[in-house]
C-alpha positions in Angstrom: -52.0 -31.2 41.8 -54.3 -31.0 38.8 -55.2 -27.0 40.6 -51.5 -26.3 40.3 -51.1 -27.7 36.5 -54.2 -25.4 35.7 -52.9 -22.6 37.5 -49.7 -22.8 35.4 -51.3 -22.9 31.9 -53.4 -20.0 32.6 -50.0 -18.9 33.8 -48.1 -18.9 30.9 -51.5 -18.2 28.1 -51.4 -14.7 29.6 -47.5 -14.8 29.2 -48.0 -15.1 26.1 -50.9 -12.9 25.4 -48.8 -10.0 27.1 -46.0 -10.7 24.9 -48.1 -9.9 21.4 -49.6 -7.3 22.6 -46.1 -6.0 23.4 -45.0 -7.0 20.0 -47.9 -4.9 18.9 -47.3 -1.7 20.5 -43.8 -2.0 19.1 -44.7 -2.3 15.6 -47.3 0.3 16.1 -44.5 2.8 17.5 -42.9 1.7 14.1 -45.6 3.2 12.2 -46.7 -0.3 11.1 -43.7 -0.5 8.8 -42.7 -4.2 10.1 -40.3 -5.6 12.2 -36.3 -4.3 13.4 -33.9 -6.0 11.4 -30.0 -5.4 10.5 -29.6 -5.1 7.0 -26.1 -5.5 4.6 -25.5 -3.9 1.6 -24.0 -5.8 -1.5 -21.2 -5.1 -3.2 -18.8 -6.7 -6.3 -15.9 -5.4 -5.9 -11.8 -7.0 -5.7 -11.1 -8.1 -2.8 -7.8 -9.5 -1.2 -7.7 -13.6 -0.2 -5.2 -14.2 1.6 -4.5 -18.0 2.6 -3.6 -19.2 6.3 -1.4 -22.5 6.9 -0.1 -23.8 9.7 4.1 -23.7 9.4 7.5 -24.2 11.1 10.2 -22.1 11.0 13.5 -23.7 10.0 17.4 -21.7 9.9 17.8 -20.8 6.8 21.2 -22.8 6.7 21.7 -25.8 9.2 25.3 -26.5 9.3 26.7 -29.9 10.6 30.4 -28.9 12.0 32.4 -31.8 11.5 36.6 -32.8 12.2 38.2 -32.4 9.7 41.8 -34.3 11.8 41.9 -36.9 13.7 42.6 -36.0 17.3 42.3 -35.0 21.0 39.8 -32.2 21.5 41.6 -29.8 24.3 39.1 -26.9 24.5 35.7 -26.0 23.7 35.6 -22.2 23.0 32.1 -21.5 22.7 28.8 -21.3 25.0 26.6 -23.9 24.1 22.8 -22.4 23.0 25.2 -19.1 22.3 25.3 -17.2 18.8 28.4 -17.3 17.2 30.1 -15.6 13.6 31.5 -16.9 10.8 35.0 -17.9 11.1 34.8 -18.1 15.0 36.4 -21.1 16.4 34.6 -23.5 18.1 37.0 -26.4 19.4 40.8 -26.7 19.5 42.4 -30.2 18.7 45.7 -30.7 19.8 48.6 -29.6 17.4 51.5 -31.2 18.4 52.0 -33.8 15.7 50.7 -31.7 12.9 53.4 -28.8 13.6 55.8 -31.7 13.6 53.9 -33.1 9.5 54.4 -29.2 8.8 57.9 -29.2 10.3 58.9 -32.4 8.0 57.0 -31.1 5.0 59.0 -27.7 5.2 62.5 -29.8 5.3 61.5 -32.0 2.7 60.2 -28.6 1.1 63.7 -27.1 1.1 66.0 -29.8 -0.2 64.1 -30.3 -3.2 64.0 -26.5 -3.8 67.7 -26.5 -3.5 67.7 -29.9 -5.7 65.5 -27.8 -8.1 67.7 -24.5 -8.1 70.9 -26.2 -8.5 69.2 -28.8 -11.6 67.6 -25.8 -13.5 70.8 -23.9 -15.2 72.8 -26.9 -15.2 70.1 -28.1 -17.8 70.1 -25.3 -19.7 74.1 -25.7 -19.8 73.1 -28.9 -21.2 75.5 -30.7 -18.2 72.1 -33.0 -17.4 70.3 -34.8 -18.8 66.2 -34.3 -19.5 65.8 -36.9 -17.0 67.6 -35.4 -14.4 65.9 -32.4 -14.7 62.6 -33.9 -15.2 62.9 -35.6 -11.8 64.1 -32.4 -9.6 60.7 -30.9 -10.7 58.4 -33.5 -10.2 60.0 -33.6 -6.6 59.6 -30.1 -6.0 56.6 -29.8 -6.8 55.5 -32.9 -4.7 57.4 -32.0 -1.5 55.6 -28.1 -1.9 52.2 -30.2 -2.3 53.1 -31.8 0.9 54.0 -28.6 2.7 50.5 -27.2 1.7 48.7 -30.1 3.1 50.6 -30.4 6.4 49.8 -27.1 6.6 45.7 -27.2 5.9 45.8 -30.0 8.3 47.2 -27.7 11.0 45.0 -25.5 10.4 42.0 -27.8 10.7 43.1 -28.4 14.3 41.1 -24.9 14.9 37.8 -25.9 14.6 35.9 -22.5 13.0 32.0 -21.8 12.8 31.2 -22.2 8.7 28.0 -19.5 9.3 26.8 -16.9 11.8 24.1 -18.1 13.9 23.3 -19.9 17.2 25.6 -23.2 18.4 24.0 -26.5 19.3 25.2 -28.7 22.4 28.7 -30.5 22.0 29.0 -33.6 20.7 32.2 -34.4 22.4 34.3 -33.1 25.4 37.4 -32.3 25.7 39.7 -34.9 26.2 38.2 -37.0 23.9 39.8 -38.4 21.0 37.8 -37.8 17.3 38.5 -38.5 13.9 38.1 -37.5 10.5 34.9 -36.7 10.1 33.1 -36.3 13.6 30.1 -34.7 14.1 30.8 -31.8 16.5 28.3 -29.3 16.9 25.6 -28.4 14.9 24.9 -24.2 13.9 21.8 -23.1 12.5 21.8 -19.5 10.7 18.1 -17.8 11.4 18.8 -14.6 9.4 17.1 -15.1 7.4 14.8 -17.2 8.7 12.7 -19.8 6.2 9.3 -20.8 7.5 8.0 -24.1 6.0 4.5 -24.7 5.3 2.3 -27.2 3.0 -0.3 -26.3 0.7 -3.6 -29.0 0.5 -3.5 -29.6 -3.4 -7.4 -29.1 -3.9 -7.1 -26.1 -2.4 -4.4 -24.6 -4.6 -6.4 -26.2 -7.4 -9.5 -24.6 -6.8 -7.8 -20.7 -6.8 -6.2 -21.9 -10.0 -10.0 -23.0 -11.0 -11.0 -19.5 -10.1 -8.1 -17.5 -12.3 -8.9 -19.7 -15.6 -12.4 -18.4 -15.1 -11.8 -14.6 -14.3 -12.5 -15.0 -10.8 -9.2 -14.7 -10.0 -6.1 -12.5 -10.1 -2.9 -13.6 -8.9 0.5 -11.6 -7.7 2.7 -10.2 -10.5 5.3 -12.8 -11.1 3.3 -15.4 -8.5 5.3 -12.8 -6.1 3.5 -13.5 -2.7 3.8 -11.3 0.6 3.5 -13.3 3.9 3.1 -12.3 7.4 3.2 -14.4 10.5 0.9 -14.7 13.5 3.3 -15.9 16.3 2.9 -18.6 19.3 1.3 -16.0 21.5 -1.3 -14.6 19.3 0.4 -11.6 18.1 0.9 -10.3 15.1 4.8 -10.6 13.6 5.4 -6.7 12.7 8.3 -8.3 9.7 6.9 -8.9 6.7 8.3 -11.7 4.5 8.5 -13.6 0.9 7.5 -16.6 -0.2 9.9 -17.6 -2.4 9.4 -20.8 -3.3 6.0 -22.9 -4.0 6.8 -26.6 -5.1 5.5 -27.8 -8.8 4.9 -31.4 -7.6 2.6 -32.8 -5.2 3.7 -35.2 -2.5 2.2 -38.4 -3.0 2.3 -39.9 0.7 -0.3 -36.3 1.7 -1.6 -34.5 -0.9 0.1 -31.5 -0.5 2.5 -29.1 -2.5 5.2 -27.7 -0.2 6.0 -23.8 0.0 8.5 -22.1 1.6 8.2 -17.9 2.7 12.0 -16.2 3.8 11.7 -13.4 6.6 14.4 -11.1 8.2 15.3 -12.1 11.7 18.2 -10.1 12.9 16.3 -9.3 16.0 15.6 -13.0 16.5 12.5 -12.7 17.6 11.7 -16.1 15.5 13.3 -19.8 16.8 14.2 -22.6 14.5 11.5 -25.4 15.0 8.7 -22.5 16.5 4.9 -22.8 15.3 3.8 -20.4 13.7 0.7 -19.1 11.6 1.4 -17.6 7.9 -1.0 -15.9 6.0 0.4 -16.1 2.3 -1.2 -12.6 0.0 -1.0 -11.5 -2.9 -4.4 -13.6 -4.7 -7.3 -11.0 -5.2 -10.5 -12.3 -5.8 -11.8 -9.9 -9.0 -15.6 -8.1 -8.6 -16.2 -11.0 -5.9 -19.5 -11.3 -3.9 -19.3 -11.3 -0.5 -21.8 -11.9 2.2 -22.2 -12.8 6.2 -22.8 -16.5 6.8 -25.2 -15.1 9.6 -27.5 -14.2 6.6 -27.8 -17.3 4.5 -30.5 -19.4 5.1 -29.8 -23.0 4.7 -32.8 -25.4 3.9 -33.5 -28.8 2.4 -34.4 -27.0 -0.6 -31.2 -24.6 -0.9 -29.9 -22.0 0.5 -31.3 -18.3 0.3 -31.0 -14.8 1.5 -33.9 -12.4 2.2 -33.4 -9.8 0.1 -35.1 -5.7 0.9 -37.1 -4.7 -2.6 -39.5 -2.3 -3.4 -41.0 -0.8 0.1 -38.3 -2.9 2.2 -40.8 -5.8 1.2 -38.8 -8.8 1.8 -38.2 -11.3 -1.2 -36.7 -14.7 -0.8 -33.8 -15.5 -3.2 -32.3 -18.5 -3.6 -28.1 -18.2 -4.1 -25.0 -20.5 -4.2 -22.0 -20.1 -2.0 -18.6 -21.8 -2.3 -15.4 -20.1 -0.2 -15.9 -19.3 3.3 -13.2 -15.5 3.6 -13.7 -14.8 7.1 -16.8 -14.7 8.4 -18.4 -14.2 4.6 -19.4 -16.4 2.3 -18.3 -16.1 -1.2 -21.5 -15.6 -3.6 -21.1 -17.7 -6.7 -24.4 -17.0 -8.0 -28.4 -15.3 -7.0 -26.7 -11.8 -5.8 -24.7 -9.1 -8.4 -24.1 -6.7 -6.1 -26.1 -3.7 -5.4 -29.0 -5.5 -3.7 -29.8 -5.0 0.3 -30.5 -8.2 2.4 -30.9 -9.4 5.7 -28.1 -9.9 8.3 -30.0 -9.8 11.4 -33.4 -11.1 12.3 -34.4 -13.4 9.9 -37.1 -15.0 12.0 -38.9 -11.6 11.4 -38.5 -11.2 8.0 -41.0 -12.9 6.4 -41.2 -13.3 2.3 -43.9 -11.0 1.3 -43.9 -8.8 4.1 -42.0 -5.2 5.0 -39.6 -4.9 7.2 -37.9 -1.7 9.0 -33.6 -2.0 8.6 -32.1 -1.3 11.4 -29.7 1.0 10.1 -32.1 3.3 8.6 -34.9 3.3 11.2 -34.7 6.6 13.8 -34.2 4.8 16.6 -34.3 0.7 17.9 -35.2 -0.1 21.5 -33.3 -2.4 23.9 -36.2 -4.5 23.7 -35.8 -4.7 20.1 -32.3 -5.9 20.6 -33.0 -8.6 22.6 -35.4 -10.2 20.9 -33.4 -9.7 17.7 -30.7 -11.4 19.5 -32.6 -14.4 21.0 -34.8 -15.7 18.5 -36.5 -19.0 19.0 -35.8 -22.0 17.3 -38.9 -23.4 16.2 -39.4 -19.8 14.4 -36.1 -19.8 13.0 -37.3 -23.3 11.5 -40.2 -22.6 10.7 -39.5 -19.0 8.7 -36.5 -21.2 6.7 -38.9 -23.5 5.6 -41.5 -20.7 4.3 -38.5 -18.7 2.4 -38.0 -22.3 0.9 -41.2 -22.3 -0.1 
């Protein structure tokens, strides 16, 4: 047993010893100019920020349809789930005794017109008095009052859709008596279609933050674009508005409610779907980006490796805030213009040259590989020594 565990140290000593000498050759194919690594240019320059939420989309109008008659519902003349337009009728309550109210009105209509006809030039004959005439009138008038009512009420026994959009399940089925004031049906109009969202406060504070210092441009006229990545991943090809951002914050969460307004007509977008809103318009002005891949994080701050002079690699320490993607957002240690160190890090050491990647003539597999598995303890240890 002790042969075997002998056996297998020798083993993996000459593992080893293979491996820097391979390391060797490599550089020395390099021309001794150091290690492979993937460099990044620096830039300042405006760049768009958009902001993601999670949101719902709502009809733009929800519409309760209610009785406005007491009655017997006799027919339902829509498809439930189905779309329906403006001024279609929905339900049908029986008739009978509001033709007979109009029937009545228009009688009681009539004599008082006739009351009225025959008052009027005897008045101005002076043969009545101002009562007399006073009182035909007010009776005409009242009795043509009536007849427009009885008439209103009929026509409430045709039960109309108050917006286009899609119908909700029935309330109550035919045969059923209702009164003034039912709840029937609901209708929601989705064109257009709002989507609702929420804002975290801090977050809308810290953009604000950003503009009082420069950083910072917002829309003309806080005008904001929005687009919409849907339940399935894909990308909504409609772009929308947000067209209203609230100037309060809820107290209960924290956060300040938006809204954004898109066109549906091809109703591609269901009231109550989750969705995904990006919300653009803010640019970030000369802003400093880099790849989190190439900050170094350390007890003692965070740095980047940056190429001077000879591709000699200097450590420099810098301070990130926003996370944009998959870059960091540089508030101070880079102006722009510099070149650092994306990939391979464990092999850029502070002092030393290194060869970038993207200017060298050519970069083996092997190169690759190692650049793409690097060991921890390195990694660690290489951190600790930029710290330093």
């Amino acid at each position: 047993m002790r042969i075997s565990h002998m056996f297998s140290a020798a083993l993996a000593l000459f593992m080893l010893v293979q491996l820097a000498a391979c390391k060797g050759e490599e550089q020395a194919r390099q021309g001794g100019k150091g290690p492979l690594v993937s460099v990044f240019h620096v830039e300042a320059k405006d760049r768009p920020w958009p902001a993601e939420f999670q949101a719902q989309a709502s009809g733009s109008r929800s519409v309760e349809v209610r009785a406005r008659v007491q009655g017997i519902i006799e027919k339902r003349l829509y498809d439930e789930g189905a779309f329906v337009k403006e001024g279609q009728q929905l339900f049908q309550i029986e008739r009978d005794q509001y033709e007979a109210q109009v029937q009545q009105a228009q009688a009681q209509y009539d004599s008082a017109a006739r009351e009225w006809q025959r008052i009027r030039p005897l008045y101005e004959k002076n043969a009545v008095s101002q009562k007399d005439r006073d009182n035909a009138r007010a009776a005409y008038d009242s009795a043509r009052a009536a007849l427009r009512e009885a008439k209103i009420n009929l026509d409430y026994c045709q039960v109309v859709s108050p917006v286009s959009g899609y119908s909700s399940k029935e309330n109550y089925t035919p045969g059923n008596l209702v009164s003034n004031n039912s709840l029937l049906t609901y209708v929601e109009q989705t064109d257009p279609m709002y989507i609702d969202f929420s804002i975290a406060a801090p977050e809308r504070m810290r953009r604000q933050q950003l503009a009082a210092e420069g950083r910072l441009r917002f829309p003309e006229k806080n005008l904001y674009k929005a687009r919409l990545r849907l339940l399935d991943g894909s990308m909504s090809p409609v772009e929308g508005v947000v067209n209203f951002i609230d100037s309060r914050v809820q107290p209960t969460t924290g956060v300040i409610q938006a809204r954004a307004t898109f066109d549906n007509s091809t109703g591609s977008i269901m009231p109550g779907q989750y969705v995904r809103i990006f919300m653009e318009g803010d640019v970030l002005v000369d802003a400093v980006l880099i790849p989190q891949k190439s900050l170094l994080i350390t007890q003692k701050g965070s740095f980047v490796m940056v190429l001077g002079k000879d591709n000699i690699v200097q450590s420099v320490p810098v301070t990130v805030s926003e996370t944009i993607g998959d870059m960091y957002l540089v508030d101070s240690g880079l102006k722009g213009g510099e070149v650092i160190v994306s990939e391979g890090l464990i092999k850029a050491r502070p002092g030393q040259p290194v060869t970038p990647m993207n200017d060298a003539s050519q970069a083996s597999d092997a190169g690759k590989r190692e650049d793409a598995a690097p060991a921890a303890k390195d990694g660690d240890d290489n951190a600790e020594k930029a710290a330093q």
